[in-house]
C-alpha positions as CSV (number, residue, x, y, z in Angstrom):
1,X,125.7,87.5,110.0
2,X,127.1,84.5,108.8
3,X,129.9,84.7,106.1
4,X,131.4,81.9,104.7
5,X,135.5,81.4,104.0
6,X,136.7,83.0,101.4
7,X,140.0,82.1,100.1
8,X,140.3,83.2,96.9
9,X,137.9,86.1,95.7
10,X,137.9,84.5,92.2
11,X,135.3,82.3,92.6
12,X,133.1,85.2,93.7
13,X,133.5,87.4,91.0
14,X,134.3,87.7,87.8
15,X,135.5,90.2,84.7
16,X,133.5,90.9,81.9
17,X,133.8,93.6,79.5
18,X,136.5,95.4,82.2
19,X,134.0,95.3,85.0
20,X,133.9,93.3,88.0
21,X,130.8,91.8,88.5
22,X,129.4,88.6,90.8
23,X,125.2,87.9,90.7
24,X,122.5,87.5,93.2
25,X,122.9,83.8,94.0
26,X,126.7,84.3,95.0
27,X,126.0,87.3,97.1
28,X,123.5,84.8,98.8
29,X,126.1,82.2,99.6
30,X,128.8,84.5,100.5
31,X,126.5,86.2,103.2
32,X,125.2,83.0,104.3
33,X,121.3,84.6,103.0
34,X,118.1,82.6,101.3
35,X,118.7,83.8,97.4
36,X,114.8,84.5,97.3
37,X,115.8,87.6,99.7
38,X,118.4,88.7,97.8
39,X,115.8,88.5,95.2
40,X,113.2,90.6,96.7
41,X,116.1,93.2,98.0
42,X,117.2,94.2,94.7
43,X,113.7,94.0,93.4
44,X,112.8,96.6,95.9
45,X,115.6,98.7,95.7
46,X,114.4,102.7,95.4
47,X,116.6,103.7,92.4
48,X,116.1,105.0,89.2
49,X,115.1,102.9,86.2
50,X,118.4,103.7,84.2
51,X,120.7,103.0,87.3
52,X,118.8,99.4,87.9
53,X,119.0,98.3,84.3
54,X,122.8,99.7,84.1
55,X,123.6,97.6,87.2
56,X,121.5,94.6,88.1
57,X,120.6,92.7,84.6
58,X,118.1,89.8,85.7
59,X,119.2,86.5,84.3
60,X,118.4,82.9,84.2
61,X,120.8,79.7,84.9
62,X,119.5,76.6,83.4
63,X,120.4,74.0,85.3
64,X,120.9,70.6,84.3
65,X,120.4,68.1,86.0
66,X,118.1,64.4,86.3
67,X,115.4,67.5,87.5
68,X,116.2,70.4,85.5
69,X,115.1,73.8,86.2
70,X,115.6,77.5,86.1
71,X,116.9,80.0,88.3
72,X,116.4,83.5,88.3
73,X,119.6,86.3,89.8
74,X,121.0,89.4,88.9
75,X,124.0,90.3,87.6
76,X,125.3,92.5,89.8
């Protein structure tokens, strides 16, 4: 597995609402992984309905840019 330098954990995660929290597209970067597989993992994940919606809130990032377009993660 391929990780990537980490230096400062800050720029990984983040706090909101006293939790600690990062989303797919990081995890992807950090662990050197396609983000459409971290997609599909957590998508597949056996786990109960309450425990997935508790813990991995799909988002999307707008990105702007001259070709703007939408990504899809989950907060984590």
């Amino acid at each position: 597995m391929k990780l990537i330098d980490i230096k400062d954990f800050n720029q990984f995660v983040q706090i909101k609402n006293n939790q600690v929290i990062t989303d797919s597209l990081t995890v992807a970067t950090v662990f050197g992984k396609h983000h459409r597989d971290v997609l599909e993992k957590v998508r597949s994940l056996d786990i109960p309905s309450e425990y997935r919606q508790r813990n991995f809130t799909q988002t999307v990032i707008e990105r702007q840019s001259p070709n703007a377009y939408h990504i899809t993660t989950f907060n984590l």
